[in-house]
Biopython code that builds the backbone (N, CA, C, O; Angstrom):
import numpy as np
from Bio.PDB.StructureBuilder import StructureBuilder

atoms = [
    (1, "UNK", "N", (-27.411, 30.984, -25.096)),
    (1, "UNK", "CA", (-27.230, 29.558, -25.278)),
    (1, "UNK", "C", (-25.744, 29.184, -25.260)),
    (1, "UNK", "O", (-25.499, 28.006, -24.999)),
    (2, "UNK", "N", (-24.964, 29.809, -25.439)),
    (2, "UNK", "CA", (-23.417, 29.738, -26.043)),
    (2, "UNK", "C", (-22.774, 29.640, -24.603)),
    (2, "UNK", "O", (-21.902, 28.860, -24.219)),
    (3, "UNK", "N", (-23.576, 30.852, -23.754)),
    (3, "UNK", "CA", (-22.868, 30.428, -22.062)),
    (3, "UNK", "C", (-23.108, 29.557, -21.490)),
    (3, "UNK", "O", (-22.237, 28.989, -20.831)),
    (4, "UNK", "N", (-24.402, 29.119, -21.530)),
    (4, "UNK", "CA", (-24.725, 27.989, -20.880)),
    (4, "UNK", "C", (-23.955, 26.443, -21.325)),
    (4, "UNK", "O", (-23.588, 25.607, -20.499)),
    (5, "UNK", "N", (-23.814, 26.303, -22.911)),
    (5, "UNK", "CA", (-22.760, 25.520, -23.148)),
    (5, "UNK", "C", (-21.628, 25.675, -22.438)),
    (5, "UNK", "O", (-21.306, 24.809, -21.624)),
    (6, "UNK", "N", (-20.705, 27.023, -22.678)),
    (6, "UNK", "CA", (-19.215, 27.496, -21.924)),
    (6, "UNK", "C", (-19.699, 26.765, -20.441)),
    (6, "UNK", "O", (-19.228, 25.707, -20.024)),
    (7, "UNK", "N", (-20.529, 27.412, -19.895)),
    (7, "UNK", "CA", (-20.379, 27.115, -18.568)),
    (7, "UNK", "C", (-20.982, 25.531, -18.617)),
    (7, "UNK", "O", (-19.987, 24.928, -18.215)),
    (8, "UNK", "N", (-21.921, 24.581, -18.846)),
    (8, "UNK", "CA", (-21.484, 23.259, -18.673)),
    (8, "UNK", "C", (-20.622, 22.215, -19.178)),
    (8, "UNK", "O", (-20.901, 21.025, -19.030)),
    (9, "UNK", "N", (-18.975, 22.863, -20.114)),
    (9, "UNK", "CA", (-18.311, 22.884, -20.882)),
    (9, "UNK", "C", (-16.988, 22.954, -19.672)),
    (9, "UNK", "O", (-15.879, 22.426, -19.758)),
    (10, "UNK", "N", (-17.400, 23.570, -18.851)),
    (10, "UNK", "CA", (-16.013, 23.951, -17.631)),
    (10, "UNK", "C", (-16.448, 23.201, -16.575)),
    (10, "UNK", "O", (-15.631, 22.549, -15.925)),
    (11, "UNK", "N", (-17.984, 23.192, -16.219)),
    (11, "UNK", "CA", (-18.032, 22.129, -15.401)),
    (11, "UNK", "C", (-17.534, 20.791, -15.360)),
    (11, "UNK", "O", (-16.818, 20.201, -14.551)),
    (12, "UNK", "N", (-18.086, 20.453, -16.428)),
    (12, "UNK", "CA", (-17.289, 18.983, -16.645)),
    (12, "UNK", "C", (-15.878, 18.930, -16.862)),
    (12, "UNK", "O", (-15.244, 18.117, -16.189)),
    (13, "UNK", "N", (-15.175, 19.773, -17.821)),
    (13, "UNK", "CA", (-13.249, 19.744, -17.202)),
    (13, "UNK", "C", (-13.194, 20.140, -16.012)),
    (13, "UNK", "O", (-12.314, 19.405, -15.566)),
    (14, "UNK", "N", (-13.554, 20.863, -15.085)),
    (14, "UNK", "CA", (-13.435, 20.425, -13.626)),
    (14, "UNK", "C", (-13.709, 19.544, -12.526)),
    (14, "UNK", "O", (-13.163, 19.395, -11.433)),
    (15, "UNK", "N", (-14.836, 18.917, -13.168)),
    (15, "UNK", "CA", (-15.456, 18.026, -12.282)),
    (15, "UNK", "C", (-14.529, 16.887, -12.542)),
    (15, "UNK", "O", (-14.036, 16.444, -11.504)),
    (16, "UNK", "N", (-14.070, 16.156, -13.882)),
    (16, "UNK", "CA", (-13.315, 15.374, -14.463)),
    (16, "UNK", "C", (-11.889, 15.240, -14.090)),
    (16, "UNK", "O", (-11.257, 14.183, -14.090)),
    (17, "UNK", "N", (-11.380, 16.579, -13.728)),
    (17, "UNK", "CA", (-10.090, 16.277, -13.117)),
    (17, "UNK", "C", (-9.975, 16.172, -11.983)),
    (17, "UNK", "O", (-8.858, 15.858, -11.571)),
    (18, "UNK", "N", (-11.272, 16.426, -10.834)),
    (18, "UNK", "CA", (-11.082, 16.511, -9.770)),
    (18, "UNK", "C", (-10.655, 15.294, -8.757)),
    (18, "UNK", "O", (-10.917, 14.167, -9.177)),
    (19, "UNK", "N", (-10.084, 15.381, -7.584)),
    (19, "UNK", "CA", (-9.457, 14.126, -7.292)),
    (19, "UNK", "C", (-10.161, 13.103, -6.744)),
    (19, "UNK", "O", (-11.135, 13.703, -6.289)),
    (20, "UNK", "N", (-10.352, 11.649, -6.417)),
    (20, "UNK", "CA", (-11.363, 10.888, -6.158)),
    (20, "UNK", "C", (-11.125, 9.918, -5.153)),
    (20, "UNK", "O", (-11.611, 8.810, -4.923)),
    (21, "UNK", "N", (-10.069, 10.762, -4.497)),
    (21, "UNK", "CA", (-9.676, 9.863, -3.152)),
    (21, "UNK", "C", (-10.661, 10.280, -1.895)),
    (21, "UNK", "O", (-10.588, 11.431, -1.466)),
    (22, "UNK", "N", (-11.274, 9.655, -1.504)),
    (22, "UNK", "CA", (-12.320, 9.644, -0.212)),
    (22, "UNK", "C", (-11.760, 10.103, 1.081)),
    (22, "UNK", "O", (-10.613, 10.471, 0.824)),
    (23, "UNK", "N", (-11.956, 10.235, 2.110)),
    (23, "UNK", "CA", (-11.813, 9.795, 3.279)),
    (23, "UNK", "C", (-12.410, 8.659, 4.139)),
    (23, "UNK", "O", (-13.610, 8.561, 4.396)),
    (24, "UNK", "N", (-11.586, 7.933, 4.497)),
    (24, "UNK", "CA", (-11.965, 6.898, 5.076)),
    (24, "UNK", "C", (-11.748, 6.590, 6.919)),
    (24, "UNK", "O", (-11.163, 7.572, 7.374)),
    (25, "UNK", "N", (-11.934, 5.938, 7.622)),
    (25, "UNK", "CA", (-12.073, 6.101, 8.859)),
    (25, "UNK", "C", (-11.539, 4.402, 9.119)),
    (25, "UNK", "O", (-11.920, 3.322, 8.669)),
    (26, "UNK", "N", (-10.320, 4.883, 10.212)),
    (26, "UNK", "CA", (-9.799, 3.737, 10.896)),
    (26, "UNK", "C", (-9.571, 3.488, 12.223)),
    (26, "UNK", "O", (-9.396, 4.455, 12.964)),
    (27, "UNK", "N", (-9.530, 2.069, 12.786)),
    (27, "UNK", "CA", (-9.650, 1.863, 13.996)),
    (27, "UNK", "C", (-7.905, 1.890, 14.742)),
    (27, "UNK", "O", (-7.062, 1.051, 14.425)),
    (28, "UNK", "N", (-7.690, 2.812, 15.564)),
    (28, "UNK", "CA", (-5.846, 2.634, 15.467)),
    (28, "UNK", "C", (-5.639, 1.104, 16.115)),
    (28, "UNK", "O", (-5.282, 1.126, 17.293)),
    (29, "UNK", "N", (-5.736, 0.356, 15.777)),
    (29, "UNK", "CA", (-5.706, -0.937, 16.893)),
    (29, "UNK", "C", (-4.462, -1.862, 16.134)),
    (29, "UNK", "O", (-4.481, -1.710, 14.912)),
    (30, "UNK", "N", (-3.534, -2.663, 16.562)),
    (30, "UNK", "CA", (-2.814, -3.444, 16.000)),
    (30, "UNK", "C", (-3.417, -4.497, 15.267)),
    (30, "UNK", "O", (-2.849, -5.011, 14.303)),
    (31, "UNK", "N", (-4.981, -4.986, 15.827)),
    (31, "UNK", "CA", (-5.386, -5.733, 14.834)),
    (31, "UNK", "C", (-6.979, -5.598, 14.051)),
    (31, "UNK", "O", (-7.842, -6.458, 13.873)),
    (32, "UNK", "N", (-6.942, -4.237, 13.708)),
    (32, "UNK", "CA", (-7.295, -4.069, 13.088)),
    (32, "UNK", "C", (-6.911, -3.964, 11.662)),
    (32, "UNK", "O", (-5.790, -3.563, 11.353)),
    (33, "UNK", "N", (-7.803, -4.312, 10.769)),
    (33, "UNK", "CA", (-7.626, -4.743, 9.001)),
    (33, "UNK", "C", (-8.275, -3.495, 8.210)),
    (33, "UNK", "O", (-7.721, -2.860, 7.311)),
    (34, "UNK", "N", (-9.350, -3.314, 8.648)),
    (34, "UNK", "CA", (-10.365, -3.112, 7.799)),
    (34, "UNK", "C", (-10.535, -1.340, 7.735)),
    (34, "UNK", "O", (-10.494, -0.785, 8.832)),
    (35, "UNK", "N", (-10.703, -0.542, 6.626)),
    (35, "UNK", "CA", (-11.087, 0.767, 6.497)),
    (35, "UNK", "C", (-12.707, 1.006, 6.553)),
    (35, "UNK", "O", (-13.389, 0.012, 6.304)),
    (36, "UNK", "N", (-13.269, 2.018, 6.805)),
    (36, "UNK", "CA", (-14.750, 2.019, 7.185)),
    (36, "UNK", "C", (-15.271, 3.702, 6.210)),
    (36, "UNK", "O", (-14.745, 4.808, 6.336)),
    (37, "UNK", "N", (-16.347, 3.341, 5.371)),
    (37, "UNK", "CA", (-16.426, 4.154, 4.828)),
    (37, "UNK", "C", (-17.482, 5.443, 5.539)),
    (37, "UNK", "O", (-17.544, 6.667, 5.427)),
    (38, "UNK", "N", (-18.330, 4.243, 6.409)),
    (38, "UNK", "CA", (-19.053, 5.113, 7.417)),
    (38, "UNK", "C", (-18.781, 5.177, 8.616)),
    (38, "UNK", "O", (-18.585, 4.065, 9.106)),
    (39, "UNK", "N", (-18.645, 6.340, 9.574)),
    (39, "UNK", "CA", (-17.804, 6.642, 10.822)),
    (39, "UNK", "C", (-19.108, 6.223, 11.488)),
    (39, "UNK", "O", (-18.914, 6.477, 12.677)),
    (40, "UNK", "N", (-20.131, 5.800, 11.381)),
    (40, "UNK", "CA", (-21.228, 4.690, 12.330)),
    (40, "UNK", "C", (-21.346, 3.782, 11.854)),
    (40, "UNK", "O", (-22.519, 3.437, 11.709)),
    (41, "UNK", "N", (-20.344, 2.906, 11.358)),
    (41, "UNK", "CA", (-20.712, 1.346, 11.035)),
    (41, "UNK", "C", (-20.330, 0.759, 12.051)),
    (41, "UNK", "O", (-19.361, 1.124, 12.716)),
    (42, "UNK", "N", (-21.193, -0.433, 12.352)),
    (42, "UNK", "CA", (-20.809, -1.335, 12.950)),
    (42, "UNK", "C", (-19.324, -1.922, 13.774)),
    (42, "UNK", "O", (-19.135, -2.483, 14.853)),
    (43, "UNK", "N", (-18.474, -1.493, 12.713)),
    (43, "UNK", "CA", (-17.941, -2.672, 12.754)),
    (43, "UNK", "C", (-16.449, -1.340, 13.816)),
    (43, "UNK", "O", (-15.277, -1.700, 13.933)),
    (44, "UNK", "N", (-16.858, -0.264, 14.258)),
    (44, "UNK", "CA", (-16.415, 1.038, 14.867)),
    (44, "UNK", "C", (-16.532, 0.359, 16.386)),
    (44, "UNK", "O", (-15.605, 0.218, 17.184)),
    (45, "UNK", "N", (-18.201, -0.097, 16.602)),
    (45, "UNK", "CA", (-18.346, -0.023, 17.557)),
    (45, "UNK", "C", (-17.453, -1.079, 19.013)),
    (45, "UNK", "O", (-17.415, -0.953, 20.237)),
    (46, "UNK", "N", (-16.897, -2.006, 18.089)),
    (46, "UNK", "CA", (-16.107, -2.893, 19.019)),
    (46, "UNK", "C", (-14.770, -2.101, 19.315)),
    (46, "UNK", "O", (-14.243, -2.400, 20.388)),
    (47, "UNK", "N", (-13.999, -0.949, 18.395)),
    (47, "UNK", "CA", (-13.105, -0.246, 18.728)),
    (47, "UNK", "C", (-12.623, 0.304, 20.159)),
    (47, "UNK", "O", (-13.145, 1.385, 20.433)),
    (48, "UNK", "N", (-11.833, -0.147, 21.034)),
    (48, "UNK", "CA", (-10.985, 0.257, 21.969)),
    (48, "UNK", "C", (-10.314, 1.577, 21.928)),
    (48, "UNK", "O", (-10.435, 2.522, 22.708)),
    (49, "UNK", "N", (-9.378, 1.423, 20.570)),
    (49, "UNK", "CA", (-8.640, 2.373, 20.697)),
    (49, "UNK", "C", (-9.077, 3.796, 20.057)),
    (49, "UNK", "O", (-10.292, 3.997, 20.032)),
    (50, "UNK", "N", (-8.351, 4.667, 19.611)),
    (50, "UNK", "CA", (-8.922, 5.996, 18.607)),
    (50, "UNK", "C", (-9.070, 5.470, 17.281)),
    (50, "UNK", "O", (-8.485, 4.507, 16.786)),
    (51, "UNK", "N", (-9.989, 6.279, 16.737)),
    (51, "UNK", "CA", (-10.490, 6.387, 15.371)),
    (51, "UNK", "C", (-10.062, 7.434, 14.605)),
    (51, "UNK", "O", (-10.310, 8.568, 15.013)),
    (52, "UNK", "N", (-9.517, 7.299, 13.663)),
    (52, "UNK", "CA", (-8.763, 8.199, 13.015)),
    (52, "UNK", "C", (-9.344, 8.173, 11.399)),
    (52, "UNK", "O", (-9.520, 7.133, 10.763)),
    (53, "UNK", "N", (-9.641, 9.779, 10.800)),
    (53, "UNK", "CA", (-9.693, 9.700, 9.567)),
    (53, "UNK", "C", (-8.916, 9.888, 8.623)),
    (53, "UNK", "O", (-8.523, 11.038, 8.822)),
    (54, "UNK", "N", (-8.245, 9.377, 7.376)),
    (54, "UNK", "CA", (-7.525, 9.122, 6.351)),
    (54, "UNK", "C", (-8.315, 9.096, 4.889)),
    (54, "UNK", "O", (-9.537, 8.985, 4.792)),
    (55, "UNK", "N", (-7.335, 9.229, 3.696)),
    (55, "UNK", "CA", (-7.382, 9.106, 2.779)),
    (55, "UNK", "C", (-7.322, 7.444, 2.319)),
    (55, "UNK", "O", (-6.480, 6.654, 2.744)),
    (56, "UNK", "N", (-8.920, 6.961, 0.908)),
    (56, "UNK", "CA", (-8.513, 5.375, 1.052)),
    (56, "UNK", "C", (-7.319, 5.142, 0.716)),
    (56, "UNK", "O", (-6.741, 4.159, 1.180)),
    (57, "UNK", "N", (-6.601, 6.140, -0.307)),
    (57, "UNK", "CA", (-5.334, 5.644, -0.658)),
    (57, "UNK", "C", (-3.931, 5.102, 0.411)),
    (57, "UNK", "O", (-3.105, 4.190, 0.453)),
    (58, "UNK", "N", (-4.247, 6.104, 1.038)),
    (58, "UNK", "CA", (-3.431, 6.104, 2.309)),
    (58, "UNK", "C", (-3.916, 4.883, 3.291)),
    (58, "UNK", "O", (-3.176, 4.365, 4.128)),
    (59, "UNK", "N", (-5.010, 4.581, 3.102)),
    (59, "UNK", "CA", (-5.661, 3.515, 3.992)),
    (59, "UNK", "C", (-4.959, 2.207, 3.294)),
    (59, "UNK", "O", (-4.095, 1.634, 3.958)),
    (60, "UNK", "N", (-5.232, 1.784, 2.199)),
    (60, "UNK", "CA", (-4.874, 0.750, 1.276)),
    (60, "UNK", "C", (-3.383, 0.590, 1.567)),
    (60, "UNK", "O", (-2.932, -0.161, 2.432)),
    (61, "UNK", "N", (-2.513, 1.535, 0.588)),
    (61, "UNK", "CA", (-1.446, 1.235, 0.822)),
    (61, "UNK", "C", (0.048, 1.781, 1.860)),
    (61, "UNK", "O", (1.247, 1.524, 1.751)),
    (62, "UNK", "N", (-0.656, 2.536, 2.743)),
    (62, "UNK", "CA", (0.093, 3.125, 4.250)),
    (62, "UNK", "C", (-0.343, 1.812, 4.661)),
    (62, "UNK", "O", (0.091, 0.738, 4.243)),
    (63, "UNK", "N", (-1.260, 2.007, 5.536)),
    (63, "UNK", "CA", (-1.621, 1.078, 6.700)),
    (63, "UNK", "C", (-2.099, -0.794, 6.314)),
    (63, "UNK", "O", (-2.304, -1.685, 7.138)),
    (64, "UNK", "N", (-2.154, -0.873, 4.820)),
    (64, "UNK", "CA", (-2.231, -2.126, 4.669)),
    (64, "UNK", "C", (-4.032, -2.560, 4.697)),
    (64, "UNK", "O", (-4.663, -3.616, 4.740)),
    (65, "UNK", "N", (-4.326, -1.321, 4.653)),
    (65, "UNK", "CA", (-6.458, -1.942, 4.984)),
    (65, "UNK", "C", (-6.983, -2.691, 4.191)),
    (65, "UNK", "O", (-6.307, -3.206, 3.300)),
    (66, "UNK", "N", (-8.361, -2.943, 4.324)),
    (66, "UNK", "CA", (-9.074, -3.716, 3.195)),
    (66, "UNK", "C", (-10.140, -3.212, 3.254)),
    (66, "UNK", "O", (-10.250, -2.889, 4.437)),
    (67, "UNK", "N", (-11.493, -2.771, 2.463)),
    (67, "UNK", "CA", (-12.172, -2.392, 2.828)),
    (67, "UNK", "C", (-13.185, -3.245, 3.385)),
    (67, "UNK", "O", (-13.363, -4.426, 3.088)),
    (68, "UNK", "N", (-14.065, -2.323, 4.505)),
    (68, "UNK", "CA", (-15.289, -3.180, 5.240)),
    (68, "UNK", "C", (-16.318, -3.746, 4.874)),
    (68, "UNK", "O", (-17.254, -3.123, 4.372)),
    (69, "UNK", "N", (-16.322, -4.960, 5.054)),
    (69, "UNK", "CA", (-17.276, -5.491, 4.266)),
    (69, "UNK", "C", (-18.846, -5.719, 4.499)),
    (69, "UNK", "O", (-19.701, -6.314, 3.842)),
    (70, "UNK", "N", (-18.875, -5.022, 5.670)),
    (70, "UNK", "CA", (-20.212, -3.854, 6.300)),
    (70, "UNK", "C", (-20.542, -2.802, 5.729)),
    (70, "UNK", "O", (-21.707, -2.815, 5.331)),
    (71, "UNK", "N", (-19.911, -1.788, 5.508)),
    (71, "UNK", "CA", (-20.735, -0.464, 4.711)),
    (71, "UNK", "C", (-20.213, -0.649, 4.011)),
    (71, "UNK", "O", (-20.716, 0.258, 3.348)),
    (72, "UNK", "N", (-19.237, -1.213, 3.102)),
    (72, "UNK", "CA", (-18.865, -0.965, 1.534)),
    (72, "UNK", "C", (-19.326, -1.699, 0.864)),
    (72, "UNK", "O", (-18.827, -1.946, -0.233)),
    (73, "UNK", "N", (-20.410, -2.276, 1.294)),
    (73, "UNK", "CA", (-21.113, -2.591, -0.151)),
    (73, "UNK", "C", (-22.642, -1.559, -0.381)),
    (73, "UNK", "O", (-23.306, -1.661, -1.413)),
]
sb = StructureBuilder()
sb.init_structure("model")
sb.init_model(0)
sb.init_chain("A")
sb.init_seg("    ")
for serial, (resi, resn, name, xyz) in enumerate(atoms, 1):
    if name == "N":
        sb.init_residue(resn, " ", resi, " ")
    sb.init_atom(name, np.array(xyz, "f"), 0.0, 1.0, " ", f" {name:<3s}", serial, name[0])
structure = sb.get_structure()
């Protein structure tokens, strides 16, 4: 009984610190806004240019995104 505590005792301090930045998926286009949480949403398919995947953090405040208001809800 004592391990099974230990061990769901370490799970959770690991799971808890672990990091919670996503990957997110962008359209390289000059006017594009928007970050996409699913690499088949919609909103991909009008894309011209490459699609590139990123971190949201990096999405937010690198590239200026917002998220899509197609798959993120």
């Amino acid at each position: 009984m004592r391990r099974i505590i230990a061990g769901l005792s370490l799970f959770v301090a690991v799971t808890a610190f672990t990091p919670t930045s996503k990957y997110v998926y962008l359209c390289d286009s000059n006017r594009s806004y928007a970050y996409l949480i699913n690499p088949s949403c919609s909103g991909l398919v009008h894309c011209k240019h490459g699609v590139f995947r990123t971190t949201k953090d990096s999405a937010v405040n690198y590239y200026g995104r917002v998220a899509c208001k197609v798959c993120s809800q």
